[in-house]
C-alpha positions in Angstrom: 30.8 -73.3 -11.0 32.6 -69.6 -11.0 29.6 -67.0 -10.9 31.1 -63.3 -11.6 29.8 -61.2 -8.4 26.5 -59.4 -9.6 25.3 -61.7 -11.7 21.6 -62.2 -11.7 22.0 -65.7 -10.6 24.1 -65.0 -7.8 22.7 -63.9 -4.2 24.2 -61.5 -3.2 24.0 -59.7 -6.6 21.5 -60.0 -9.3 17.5 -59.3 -8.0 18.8 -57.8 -5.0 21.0 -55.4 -6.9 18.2 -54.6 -9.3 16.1 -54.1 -6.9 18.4 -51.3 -5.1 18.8 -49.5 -8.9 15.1 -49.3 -9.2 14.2 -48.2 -5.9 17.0 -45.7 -6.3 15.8 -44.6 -10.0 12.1 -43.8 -8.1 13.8 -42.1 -6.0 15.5 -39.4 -8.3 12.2 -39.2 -10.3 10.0 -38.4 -7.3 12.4 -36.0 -6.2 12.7 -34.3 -9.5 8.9 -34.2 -9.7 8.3 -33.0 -6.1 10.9 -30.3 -6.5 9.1 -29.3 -9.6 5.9 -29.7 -8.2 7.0 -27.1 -5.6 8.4 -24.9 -7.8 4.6 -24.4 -9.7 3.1 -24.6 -6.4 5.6 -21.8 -5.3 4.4 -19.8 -8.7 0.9 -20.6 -8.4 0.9 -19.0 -5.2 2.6 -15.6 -5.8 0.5 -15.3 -9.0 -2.4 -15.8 -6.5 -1.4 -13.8 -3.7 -0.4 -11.2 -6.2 -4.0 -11.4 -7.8 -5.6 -10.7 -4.1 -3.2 -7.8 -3.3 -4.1 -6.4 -6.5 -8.0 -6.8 -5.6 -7.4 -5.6 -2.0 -6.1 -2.6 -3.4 -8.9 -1.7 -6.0 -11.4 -1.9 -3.4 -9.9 -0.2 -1.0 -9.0 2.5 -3.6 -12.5 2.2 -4.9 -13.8 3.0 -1.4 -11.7 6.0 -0.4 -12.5 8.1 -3.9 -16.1 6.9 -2.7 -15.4 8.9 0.8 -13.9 11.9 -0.5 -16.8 12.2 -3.2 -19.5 11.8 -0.8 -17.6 14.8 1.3 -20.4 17.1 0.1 -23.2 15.4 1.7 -23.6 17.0 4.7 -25.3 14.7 6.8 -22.2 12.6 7.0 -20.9 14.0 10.1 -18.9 11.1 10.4 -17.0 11.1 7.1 -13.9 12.3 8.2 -13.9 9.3 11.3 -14.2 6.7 7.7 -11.6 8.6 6.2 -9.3 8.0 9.4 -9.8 4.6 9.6 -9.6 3.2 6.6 -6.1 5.3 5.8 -4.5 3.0 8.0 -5.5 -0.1 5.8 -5.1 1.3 2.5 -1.3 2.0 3.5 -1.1 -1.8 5.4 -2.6 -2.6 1.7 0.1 -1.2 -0.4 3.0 -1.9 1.8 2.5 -5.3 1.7 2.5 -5.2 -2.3 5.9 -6.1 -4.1 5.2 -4.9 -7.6 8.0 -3.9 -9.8 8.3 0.0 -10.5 10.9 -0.1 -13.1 9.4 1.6 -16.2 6.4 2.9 -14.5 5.6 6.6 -14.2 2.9 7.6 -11.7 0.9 10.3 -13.2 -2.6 11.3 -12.4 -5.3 11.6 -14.9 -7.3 14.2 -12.4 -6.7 17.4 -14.5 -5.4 20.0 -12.3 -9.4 22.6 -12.1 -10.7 19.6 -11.5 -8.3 18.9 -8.5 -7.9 22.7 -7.3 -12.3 22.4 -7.2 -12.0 19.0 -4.8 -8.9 20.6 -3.0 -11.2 23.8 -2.0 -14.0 22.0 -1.5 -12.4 19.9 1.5 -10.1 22.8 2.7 -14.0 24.5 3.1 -15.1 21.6 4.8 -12.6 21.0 6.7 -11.9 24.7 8.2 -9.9 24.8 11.3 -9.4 21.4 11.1 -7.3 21.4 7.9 -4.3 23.3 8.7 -0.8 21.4 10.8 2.6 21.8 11.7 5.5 20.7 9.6 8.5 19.2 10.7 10.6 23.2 9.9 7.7 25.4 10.5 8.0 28.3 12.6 5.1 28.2 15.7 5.8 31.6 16.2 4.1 33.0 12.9 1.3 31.4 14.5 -1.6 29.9 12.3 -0.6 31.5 8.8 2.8 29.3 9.8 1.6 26.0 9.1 2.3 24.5 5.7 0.8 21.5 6.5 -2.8 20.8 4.7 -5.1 17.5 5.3 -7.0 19.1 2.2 -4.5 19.1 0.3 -3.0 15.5 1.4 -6.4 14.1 0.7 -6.9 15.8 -2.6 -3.4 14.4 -3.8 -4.2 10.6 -2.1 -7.5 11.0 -4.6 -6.3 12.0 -7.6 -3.6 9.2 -7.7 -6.2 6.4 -6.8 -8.6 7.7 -9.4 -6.0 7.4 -12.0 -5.0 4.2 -10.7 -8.6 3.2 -10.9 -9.0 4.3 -14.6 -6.2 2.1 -15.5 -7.5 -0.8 -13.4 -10.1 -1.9 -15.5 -7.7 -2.7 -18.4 -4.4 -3.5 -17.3 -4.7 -4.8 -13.3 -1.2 -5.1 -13.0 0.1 -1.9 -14.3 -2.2 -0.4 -12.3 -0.8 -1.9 -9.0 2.1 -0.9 -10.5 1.8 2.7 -10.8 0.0 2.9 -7.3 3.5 1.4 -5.9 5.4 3.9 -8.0 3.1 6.7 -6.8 2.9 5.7 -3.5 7.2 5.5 -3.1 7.0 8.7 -4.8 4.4 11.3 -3.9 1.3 10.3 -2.1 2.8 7.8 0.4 4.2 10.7 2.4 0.6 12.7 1.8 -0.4 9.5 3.7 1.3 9.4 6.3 1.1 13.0 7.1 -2.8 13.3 7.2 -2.7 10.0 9.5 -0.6 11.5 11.6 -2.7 14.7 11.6 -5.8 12.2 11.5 -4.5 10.9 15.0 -3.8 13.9 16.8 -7.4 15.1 16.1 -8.6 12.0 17.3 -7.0 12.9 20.6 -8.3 16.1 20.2 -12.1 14.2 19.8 -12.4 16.6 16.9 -12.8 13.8 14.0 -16.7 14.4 14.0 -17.8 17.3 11.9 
């Protein structure tokens, strides 16, 4: 007898055959779910790593306006060695953060007595050590020359953490947010310049105060 080729009675058809189209249809559907499985695993883990970065920052932010507030006490002669090294990590911190900016404006809630107060305050405590070269300033005015100011990049670095901190406790992510904005901004180059001021006192072994 004739048997049409496929058929489930015939060998080289039939179980065979079936068997293929459901191995295959496992197949698809394992991939499909794997792919998927990835994709949430994928989200899970920026949602996560953004949720660290985000606490990374707070602390560190919580610990520098900690520094610069306990500038008064004046058997801390190694405050400005804590401030040196921890400016590294706070910028490691928020250079590694990829929050959006768009729609964000960094602002600082420090009104401005408030920040002149902390600005002479560590400009007082810092004395001869506060003052540096800019990149166009003329060495031959001598001292009154430099427009540099660790007093002043420190008092700036504050008052946008502070605010940042303010915000934290109700909205995480906009605060992370406005750090980034700030930081791209304004205090990122306050940053950089006191660390680089930072360093060459360190050379200079005149950190301790």
């Amino acid at each position: 007898m004739y048997r049409e080729p496929g058929h489930p009675a015939t060998p080289a058809g039939g179980a065979a055959a079936e068997s293929d189209r459901a191995h295959g249809l496992r197949s698809c559907r394992a991939l499909r779910i794997f792919s998927s499985t990835l994709v949430d695993m994928d989200a899970i883990a920026t949602k996560h790593s953004d949720g660290l970065a985000s606490l990374e920052m707070a602390g560190l932010a919580q610990r520098y306006c900690d520094l610069i507030e306990a500038s008064t006490d004046k058997h801390r002669r190694r405050w400005l060695m804590d401030v040196a090294s921890l400016l590294p990590r706070l910028q490691a911190a928020i250079s590694s953060v990829s929050a959006p900016v768009s729609g964000v404006s960094a602002t600082s809630a420090v009104d401005l007595d408030t920040r002149f107060e902390l600005f002479w305050r560590l400009r007082r405590l810092l004395a001869d050590r506060d003052g540096y070269w800019l990149e166009f300033d003329r060495a031959s005015e001598g001292a009154e020359g430099m427009t540099g100011s660790l007093a002043d990049d420190l008092t700036d670095i504050y008052c946008e953490l502070k605010s940042g901190l303010g915000l934290y406790s109700r909205s995480p992510e906009l605060a992370l947010r406005a750090w980034v904005c700030g930081f791209d901004r304004h205090w990122g180059r306050h940053l950089v310049d006191a660390e680089r001021h930072l360093a060459l006192l360190a050379a200079q072994g005149r950190l301790e105060l």
